[in-house]
N, C-alpha and C positions, 0 to 999 in steps of 0.2 A: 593420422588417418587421411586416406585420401579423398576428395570431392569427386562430385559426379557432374560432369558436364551433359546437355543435349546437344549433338551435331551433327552438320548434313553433311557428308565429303563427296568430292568427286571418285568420282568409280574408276577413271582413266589414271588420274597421277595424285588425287590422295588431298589435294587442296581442300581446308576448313573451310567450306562457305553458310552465307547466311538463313537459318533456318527457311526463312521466308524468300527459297529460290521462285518463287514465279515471275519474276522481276528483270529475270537472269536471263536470256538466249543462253551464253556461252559459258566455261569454268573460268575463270580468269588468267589461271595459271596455265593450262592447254590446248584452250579453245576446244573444247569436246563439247560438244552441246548437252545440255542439262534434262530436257522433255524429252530422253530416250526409255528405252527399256532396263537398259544397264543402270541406270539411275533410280528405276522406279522401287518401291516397297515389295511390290508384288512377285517383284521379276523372281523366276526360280524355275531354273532349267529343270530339272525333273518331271515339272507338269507340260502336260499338253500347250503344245504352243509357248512355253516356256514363260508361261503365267499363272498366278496362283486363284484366279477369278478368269470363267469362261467369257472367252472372246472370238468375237466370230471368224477372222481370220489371222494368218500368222503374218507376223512382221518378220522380213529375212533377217535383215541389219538391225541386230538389238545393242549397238552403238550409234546408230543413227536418230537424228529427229527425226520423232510423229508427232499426230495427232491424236493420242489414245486419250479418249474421255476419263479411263480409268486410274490416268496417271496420279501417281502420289510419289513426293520424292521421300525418298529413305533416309532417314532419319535413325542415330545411331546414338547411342551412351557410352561414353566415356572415361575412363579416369582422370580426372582433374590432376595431374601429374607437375605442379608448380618447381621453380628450383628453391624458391623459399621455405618449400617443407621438409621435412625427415627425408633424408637419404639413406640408403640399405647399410653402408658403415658406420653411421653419428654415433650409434649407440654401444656399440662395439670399441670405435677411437673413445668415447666418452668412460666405459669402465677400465681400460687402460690405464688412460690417464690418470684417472681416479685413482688405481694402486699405484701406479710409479712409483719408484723409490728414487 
């Protein structure tokens, strides 16, 4: 069975970074900055101003750093997907083998 991990990734190229991004300016792997929109929990283009809590003005570049007080970074779960665990054929080569003659 698989584990469940908690992580934060970069919205631009996908890099695991550490939960506790306030630490962070930049991704490590892209240099996108992390205090945007596109990073935050909230962000979601179908609402108003393309946030899900009212804010008084829009931010153009929701790739850009701000300063939104409401910032939260997003934060994701996982499959713990190890190479040490069950792979989709083990069990399949395993009864195989089993009858061989």
């Amino acid at each position: 069975m698989l584990g469940r991990r908690t992580v934060c990734g970069c919205g631009a190229c996908g890099v695991v970074l550490p939960i506790a991004t306030g630490s962070l300016e930049q991704c490590p792997g892209c240099g996108a900055p992390l205090h945007a929109c596109r990073q935050c929990a909230r962000f979601d283009p179908a609402r108003r101003f393309a946030c899900a809590r009212p804010i008084a003005a829009r931010i153009a570049d929701k790739a850009a750093r701000n300063d939104c007080p409401g910032f939260c970074p997003r934060v994701t779960v996982e499959h713990d997907a190890t190479l040490d665990g069950p792979r989709p054929g083990d069990a399949r080569k395993a009864s195989g083998d089993l009858f061989r003659t």
